[in-house]
C-alpha positions as CSV (number, residue, x, y, z in Angstrom):
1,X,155.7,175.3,77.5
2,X,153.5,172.4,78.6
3,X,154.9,170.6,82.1
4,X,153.1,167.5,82.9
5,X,151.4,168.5,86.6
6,X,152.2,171.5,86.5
7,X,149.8,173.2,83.5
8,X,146.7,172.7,83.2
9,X,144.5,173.9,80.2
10,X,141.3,175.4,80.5
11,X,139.3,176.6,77.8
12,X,138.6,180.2,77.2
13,X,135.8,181.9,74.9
14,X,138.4,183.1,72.5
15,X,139.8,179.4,72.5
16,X,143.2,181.5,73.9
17,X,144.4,180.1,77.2
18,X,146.1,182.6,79.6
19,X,148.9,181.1,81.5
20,X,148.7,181.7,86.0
21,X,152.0,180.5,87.4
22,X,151.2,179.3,91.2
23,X,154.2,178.8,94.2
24,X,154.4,175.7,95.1
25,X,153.1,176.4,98.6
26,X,149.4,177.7,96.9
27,X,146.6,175.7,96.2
28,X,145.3,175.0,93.1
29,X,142.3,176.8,91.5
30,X,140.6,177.4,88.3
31,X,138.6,179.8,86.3
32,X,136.6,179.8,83.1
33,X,139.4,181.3,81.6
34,X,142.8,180.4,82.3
35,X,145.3,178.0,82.8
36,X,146.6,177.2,86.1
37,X,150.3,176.0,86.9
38,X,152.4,175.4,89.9
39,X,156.0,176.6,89.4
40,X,159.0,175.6,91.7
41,X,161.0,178.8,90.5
42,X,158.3,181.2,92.0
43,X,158.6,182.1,95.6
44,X,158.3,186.0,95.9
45,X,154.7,186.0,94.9
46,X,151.9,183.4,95.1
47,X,150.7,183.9,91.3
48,X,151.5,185.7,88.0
49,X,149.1,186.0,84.9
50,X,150.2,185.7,81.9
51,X,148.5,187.5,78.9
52,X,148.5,186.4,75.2
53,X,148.4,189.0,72.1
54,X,148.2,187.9,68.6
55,X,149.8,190.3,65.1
56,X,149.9,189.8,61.9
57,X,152.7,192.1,60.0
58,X,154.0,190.1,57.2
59,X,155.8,186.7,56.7
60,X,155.5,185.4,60.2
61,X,159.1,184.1,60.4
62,X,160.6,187.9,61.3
63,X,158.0,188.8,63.5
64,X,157.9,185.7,65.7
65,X,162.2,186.2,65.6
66,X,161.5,190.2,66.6
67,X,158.8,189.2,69.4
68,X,160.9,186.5,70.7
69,X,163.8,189.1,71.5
70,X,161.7,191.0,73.6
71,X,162.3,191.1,77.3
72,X,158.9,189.7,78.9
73,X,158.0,187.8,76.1
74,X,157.2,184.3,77.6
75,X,156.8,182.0,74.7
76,X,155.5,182.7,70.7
77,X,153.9,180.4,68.0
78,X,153.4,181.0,64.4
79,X,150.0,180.4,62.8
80,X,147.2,181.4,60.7
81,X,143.8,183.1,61.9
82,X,141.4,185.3,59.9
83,X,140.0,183.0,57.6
84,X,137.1,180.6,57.0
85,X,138.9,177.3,56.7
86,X,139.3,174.9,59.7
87,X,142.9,174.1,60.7
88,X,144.7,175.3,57.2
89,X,147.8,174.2,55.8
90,X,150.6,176.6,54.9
91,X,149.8,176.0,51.0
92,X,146.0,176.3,51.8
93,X,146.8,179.7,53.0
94,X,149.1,180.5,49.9
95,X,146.0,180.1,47.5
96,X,145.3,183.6,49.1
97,X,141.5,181.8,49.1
98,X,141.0,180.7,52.9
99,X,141.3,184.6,53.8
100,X,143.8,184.1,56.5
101,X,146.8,186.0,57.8
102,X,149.8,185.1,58.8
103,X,150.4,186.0,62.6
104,X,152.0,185.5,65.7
105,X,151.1,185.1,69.1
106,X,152.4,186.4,72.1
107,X,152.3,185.4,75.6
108,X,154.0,187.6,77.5
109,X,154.4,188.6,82.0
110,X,152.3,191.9,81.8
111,X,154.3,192.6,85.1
112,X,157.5,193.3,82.8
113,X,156.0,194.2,79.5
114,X,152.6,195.5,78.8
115,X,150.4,195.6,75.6
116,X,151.4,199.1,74.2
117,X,155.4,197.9,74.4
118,X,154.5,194.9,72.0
119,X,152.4,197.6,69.7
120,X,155.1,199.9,69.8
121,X,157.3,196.8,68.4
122,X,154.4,195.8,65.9
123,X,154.3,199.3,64.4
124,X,158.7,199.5,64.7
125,X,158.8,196.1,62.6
126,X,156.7,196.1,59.6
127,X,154.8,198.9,57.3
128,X,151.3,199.5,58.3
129,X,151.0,201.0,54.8
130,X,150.9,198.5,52.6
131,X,148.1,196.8,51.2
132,X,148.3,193.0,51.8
133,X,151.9,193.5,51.1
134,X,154.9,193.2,53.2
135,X,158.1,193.9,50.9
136,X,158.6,191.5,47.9
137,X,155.5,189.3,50.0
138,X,151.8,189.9,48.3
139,X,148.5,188.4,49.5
140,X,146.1,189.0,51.9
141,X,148.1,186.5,54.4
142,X,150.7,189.0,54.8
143,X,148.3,191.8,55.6
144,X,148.8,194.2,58.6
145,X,146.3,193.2,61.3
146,X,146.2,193.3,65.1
147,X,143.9,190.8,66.4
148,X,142.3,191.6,70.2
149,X,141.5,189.6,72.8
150,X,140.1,191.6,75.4
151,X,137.9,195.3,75.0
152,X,141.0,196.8,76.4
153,X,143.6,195.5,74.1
154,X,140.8,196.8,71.5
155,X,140.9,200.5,72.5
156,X,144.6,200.2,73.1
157,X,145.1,199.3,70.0
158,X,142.9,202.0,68.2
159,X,144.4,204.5,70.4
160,X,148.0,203.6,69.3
161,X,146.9,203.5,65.7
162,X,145.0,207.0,65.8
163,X,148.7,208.3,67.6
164,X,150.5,206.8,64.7
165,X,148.4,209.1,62.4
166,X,148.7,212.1,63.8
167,X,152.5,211.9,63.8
168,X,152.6,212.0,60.3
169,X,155.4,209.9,60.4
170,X,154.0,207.8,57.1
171,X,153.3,209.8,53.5
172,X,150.2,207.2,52.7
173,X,148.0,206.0,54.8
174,X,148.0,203.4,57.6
175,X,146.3,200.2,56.7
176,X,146.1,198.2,59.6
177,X,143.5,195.9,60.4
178,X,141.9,195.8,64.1
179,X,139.8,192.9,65.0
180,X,138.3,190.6,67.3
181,X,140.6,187.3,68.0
182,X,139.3,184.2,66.0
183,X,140.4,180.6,66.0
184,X,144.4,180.8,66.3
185,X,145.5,177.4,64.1
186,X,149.3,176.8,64.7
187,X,151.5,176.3,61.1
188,X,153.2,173.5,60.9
189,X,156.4,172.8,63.2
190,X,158.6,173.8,60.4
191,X,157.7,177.2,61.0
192,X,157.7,177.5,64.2
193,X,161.0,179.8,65.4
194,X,162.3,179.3,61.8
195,X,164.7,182.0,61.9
196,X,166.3,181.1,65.6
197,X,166.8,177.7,64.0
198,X,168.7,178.9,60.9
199,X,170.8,181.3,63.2
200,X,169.3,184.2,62.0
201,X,168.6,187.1,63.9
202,X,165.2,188.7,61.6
203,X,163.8,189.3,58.1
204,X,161.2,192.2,58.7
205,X,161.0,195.0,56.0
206,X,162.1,198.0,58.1
């Protein structure tokens, strides 16, 4: 959520802004790579950081609804990344031609929810053992695919994957895509929190 003097958008590498929330009684600073915000409600600490994660495990409606029920979960959008085409439409995507998946991102308060609790929930929410298929959905859009932001998400999420595996808990094997963070482009509003609008509570396969 955007507050008019109190966020301030800085550019990082990945084109993925992290989110610092600043007491009122701190000075302002920036970085390369984060956003900086004052916040009125904060008074037991002079800054938080707030870290963004991005999945693609289907149709993007009942992931965003299953991320958005999740205790330190700060905010979620629903785009498209993956692909070759610039800022893609919804139907450019359905051609199954721009390459690009379906996915959500995350930004969530690491202080109440770290990275292997949302990849616990990624793994919980969709099959990993599909081919470019969720359910009834086929295409490469509704692939499985954690996208990284950081070298440590990367090994986390290789490590959870590897875990998964030796469980045995799946007869065919897992599928999952893990790759560097590209340009996030945000689907149209329509989209966006589907579900929560309709009143429904999630759509995900398992």
């Amino acid at each position: 959520m955007e507050l008019p003097g109190f966020i301030h958008p800085i550019s990082r590498p990945s084109g993925l802004p992290v989110l610092i929330f600043c007491s009122p009684d701190q000075p302002m600073t920036r970085s390369p790579d984060r956003q900086i915000t004052r916040s009125p409600i904060l008074h037991s600490a002079p800054w938080r950081v707030m870290e963004t994660a991005t999945f693609g495990a289907g149709c993007f409606w009942g992931v965003e609804a299953t991320f958005r029920q999740t205790p330190g979960v700060v905010s979620t959008s629903v785009g498209y990344m993956g692909g070759t085409l610039d800022n893609p439409t919804y139907q450019d995507v359905c051609t199954d031609k721009t390459g690009h998946a379906e996915a959500v991102q995350v930004v969530y308060d690491p202080s109440k929810l770290s990275y292997d609790d949302l990849l616990k929930i990624f793994w919980q929410n969709h099959d990993p053992t599909t081919l470019n298929r969720q359910g009834p959905d086929i295409g490469t859009q509704y692939r499985s695919v954690i996208f990284y932001h950081t070298p440590e998400q990367e090994a986390a999420a290789k490590a959870s994957k590897q875990a998964l595996e030796r469980t045995g808990a799946f007869k065919r094997p897992i599928v999952t895509e893990i790759v560097p963070a590209s340009s996030f482009w945000r689907a149209e509003d329509y989209h966006q929190q589907y579900l929560e609008k309709r009143g429904l509570a999630h759509c995900h396969i398992i």
